[in-house]
C-alpha positions in Angstrom: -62.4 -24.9 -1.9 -61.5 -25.4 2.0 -59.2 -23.5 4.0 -55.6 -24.3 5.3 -54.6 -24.1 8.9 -51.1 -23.7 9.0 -48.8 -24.4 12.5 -46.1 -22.8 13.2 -44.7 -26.0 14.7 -40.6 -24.1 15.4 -42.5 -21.2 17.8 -40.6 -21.3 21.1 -42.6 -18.5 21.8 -39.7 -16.6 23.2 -38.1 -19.0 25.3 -35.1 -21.3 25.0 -36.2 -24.6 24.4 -36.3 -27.0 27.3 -34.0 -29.7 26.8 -35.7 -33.0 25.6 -39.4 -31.1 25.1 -41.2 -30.0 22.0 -41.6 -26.2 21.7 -44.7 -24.7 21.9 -46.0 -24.8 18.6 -45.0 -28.1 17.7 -47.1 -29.3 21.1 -49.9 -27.0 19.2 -49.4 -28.8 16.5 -49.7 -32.1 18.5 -52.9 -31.1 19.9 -54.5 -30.0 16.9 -53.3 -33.4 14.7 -55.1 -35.4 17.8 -58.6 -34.4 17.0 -60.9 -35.0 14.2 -60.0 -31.8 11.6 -63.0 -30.6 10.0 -63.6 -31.7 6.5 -63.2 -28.2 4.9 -60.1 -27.5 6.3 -56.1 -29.0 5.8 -53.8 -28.8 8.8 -50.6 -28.2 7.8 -47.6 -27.9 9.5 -45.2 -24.5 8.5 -41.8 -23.7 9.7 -42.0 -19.9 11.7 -44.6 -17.3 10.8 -42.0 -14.6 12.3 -44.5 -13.9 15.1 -41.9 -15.5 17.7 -42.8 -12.8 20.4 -46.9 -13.4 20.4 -46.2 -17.2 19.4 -47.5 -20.6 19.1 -49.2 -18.9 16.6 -51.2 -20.4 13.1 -52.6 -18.6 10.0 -55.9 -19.4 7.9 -55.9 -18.8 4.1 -58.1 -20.0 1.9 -58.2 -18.6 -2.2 -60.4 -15.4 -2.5 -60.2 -15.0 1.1 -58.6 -12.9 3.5 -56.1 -14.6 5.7 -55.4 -14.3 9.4 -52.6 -14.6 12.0 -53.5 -15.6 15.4 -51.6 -15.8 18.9 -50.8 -17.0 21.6 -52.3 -20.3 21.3 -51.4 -23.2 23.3 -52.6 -26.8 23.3 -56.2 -26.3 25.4 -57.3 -23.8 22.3 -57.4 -26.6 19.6 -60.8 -27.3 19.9 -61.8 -23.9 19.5 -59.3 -23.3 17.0 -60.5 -26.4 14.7 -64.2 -24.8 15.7 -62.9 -21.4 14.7 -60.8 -22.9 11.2 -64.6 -24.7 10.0 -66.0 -21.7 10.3 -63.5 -19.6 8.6 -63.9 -22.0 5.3 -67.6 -21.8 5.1 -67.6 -18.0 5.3 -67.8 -15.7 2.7 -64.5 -14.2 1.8 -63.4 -16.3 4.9 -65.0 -13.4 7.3 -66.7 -14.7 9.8 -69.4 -12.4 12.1 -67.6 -10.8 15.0 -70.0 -12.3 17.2 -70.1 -15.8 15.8 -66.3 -16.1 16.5 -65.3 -17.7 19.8 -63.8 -15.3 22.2 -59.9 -16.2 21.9 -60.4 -15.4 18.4 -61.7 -11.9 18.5 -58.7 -10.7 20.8 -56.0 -12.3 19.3 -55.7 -11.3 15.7 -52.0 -10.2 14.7 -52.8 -9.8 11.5 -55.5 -9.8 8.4 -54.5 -10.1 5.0 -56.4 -8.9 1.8 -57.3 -11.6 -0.7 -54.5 -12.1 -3.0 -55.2 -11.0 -6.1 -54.9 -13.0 -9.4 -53.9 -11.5 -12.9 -55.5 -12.6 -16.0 
């Protein structure tokens, strides 16, 4: 099924926007649509996740799975964070082992989501 990554690409992360500069997340955002994404996973760009104080952040989802919010990120985490996002859609339930998740991903969890559940 794959797994979305979605950007906050609006985050100022709590500071007034230089003049002429993208905000943090949309440099995120940047950074992340630079390198190959990983064929199980869709980047997609989101206006605010209402996590403006801990931002850039992103969150994962993927159906049947539980979602995740994540920051701060910045621009050097991509790589880890595309890493982190492959991982994430090859899981089970989108839980991937404590130890088999790169460190900036096992201290900056803002939130985790239940599977959304679907009536019949």
């Amino acid at each position: 099924m794959g797994a979305t990554l979605h950007v906050c690409i609006t985050c100022r992360a709590g500071q007034p926007p230089a003049p002429g500069q993208p905000c943090p997340g949309a440099r995120l955002h940047a950074a992340l649509s630079a390198l190959p994404t990983p064929e199980a996973v869709r980047l997609k760009p989101v206006e605010c996740l209402s996590a403006c104080a801990k931002g850039p952040t992103i969150a994962l989802t993927a159906p049947g799975s539980w979602s995740y919010i994540h920051g701060p990120l910045t621009e050097a985490d991509a790589p880890a964070l595309l890493a982190f996002a492959a991982a994430y859609a090859a899981a089970p339930e989108g839980i991937v082992p404590w130890r088999e998740r790169p460190a900036l991903f096992r201290k900056h969890v803002i939130a985790r989501l239940p599977p959304q559940e679907h009536s019949k």
